[in-house]
N, C-alpha and C positions, 0 to 999 in steps of 0.2 A: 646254248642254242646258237646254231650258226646265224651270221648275219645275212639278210636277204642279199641277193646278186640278182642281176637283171639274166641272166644266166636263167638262175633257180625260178623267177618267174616268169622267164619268155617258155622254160619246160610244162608249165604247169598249164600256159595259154594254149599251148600247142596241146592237149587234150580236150579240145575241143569237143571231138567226134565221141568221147569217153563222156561216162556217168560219173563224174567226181561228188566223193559226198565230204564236207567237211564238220569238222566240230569246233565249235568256240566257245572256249570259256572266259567270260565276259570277269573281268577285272575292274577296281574304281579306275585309276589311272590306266592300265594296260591291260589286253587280254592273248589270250594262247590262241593259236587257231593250227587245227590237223587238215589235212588235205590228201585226201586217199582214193587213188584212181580205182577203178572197175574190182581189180583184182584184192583190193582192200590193202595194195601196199602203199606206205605213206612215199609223198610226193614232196610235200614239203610242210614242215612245222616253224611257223613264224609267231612277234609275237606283232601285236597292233594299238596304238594311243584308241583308248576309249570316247572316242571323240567323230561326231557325224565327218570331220572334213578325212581325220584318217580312215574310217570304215570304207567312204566314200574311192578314195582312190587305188584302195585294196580289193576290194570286192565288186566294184563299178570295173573291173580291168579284166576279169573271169566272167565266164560262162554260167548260164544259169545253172545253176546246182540247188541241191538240198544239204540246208544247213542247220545243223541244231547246236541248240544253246539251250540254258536254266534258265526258269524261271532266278529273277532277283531287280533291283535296283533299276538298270541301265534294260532290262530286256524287253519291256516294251518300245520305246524309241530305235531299236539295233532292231528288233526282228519289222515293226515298219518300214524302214528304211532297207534292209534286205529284199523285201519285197516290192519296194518301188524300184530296188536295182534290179530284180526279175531273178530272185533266189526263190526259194522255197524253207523260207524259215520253219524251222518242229523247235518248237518253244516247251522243254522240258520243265517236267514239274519236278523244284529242285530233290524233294524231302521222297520222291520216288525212287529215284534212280538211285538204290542202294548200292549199285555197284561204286557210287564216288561220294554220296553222304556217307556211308558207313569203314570208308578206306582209311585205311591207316597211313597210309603217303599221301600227302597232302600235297601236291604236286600239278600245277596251273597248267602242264605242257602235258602230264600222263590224263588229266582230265580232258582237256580237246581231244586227245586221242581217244579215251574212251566211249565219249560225245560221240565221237562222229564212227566207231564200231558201230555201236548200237542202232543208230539210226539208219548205218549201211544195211545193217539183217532185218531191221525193222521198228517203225518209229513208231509201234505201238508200246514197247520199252518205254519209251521214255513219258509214258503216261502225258501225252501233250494237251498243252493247254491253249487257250483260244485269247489274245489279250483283245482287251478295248478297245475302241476306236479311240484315236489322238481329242475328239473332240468332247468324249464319253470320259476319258481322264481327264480332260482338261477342268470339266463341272463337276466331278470325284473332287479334283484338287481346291475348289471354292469350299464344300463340304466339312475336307480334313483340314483346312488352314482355318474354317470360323472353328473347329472342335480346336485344336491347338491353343487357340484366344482363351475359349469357356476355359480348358486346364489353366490356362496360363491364370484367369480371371480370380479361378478357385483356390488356387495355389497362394494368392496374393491376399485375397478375403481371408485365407485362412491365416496367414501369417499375421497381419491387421488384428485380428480377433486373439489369437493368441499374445501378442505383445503387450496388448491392453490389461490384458486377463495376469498376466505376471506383475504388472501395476497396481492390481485389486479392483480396476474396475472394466466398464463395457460399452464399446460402443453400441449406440443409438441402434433401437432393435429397426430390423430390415433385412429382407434376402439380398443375393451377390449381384443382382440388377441393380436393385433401386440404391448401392451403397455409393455413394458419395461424398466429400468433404465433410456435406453438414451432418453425417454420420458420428463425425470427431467432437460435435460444436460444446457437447456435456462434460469432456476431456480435460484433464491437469491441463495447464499451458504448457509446461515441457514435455507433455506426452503429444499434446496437438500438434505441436510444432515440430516432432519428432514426425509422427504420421502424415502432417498434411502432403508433403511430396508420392506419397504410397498412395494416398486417396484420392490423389488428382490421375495416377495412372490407372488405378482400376475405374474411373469414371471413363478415363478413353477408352479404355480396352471395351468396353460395357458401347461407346458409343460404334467403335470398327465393331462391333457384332453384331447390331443393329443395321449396320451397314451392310455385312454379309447378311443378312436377312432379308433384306429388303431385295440384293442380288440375287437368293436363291427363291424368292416368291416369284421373281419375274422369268427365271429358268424352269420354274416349274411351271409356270403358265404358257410359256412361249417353245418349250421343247418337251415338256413330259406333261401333255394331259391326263393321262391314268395318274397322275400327283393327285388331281383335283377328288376322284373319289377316296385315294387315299384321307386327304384331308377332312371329304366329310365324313368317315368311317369313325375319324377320331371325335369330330364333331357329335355324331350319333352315338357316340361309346360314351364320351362325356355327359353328355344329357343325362343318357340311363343311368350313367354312375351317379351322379344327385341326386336320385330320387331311391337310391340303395342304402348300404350302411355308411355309416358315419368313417370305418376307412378307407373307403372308395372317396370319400367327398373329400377324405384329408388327403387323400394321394394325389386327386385333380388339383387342388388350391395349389400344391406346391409350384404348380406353374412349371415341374421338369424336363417335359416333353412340348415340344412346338407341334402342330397339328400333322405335319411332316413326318414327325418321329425323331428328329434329331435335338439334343438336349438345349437347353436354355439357359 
């Protein structure tokens, strides 16, 4: 790939007056990007640091255009940011576009090229999708970071329970909440004092969860009221489920669902 020249990019600003559509295949480090004036012949193919400062003095230097890119990683923050530079991001849906999931060249430069065919004859191809608002991922991401803790929480309880269990004995009965130190206190001494560093982490982990909980009561109060009949839907489901069969009542005890829906 040739290297840019102020050349190659003063040509590509001077089509101004033209319908330039480009394709960008979004890379962790680096991505590909086509550039194909009216007539659909390429202009210029560069590549760009996946990063706001270089998108910014790439695409903030062009003309509004329409730009597609996959869905992945990096493609909600790029196609925001496209948009605020007064692009017209088409955010393909990656597992669609058969023309470059199913391609046998794996090739970062022939996929922005392809990207931006497609979207030249028609961005219904690329089956496009619609991303979130910045502040809409941002409460996504309190969500997926307390679910992370719970894996992480359960991964650790389980490890705990099994170490014991290869010793012949068990710790102190209790669910993955309430397990803490004095879980251990019935334990050999070299097995206790083997665990207690593992049981003081899963008390923390157990306490940041508590703490994402208590952030996401107050985002659901404060930004998503339709939460609140969620909440009492589960509240109403529970009731009924007690006064049904006995594995309805053992399914509520386990305490696995928050009234929210997301685990415990």
């Amino acid at each position: 790939m040739k290297k840019l020249t102020t050349t190659m990019m003063q040509r590509t600003l001077n089509k101004q007056d033209e319908h330039l559509t480009i394709g960008l295949d979004l890379g962790d480090r680096s991505s590909c990007y086509c550039v194909l004036d009216e007539a659909g012949e390429v202009l210029l193919e560069q590549k760009v640091s996946t990063t706001p400062t270089a998108m910014k003095e790439i695409f903030g230097a062009m003309p509004g255009n329409r730009i597609a890119l996959e869905t992945g990683t990096h493609s909600p923050w790029v196609s925001r940011l496209l948009k605020e530079l007064g692009h017209e991001p088409i955010v393909a849906h990656a597992r669609s576009v058969r023309l470059i999931g199913e391609s046998r060249r794996k090739d970062d430069r022939l996929d922005a090229r392809t990207l931006a065919r497609l979207v030249r004859i028609d961005p219904e191809l690329l089956c496009p999708v619609k991303h979130r608002s910045a502040e809409a991922q941002a409460d996504l991401t309190v969500i997926r970071a307390r679910a992370a803790l719970v894996r992480t929480r359960t991964m650790l309880v389980n490890a705990a329970r099994g170490l014991t269990k290869s010793y012949g004995e068990r710790l102190r009965g209790c669910n993955a909440r309430g397990m803490d130190p004095k879980a251990a206190q019935d334990l050999s001494p070299e097995l206790k004092g083997a665990l207690e560093p593992l049981m003081r982490e899963i008390e923390s982990v157990s306490e940041r969860i508590c703490e994402y909980d208590q952030l996401l009561e107050s985002m659901a109060r404060n930004r998503y009221p339709e939460a609140e009949r969620l909440k009492q839907e589960f509240v109403d489901g529970e009731n009924e489920a007690k006064h049904s069969c006995g594995a309805s009542r053992r399914f509520i005890s386990t305490g696995t669902l928050s009234p929210y829906g997301w685990r415990t």
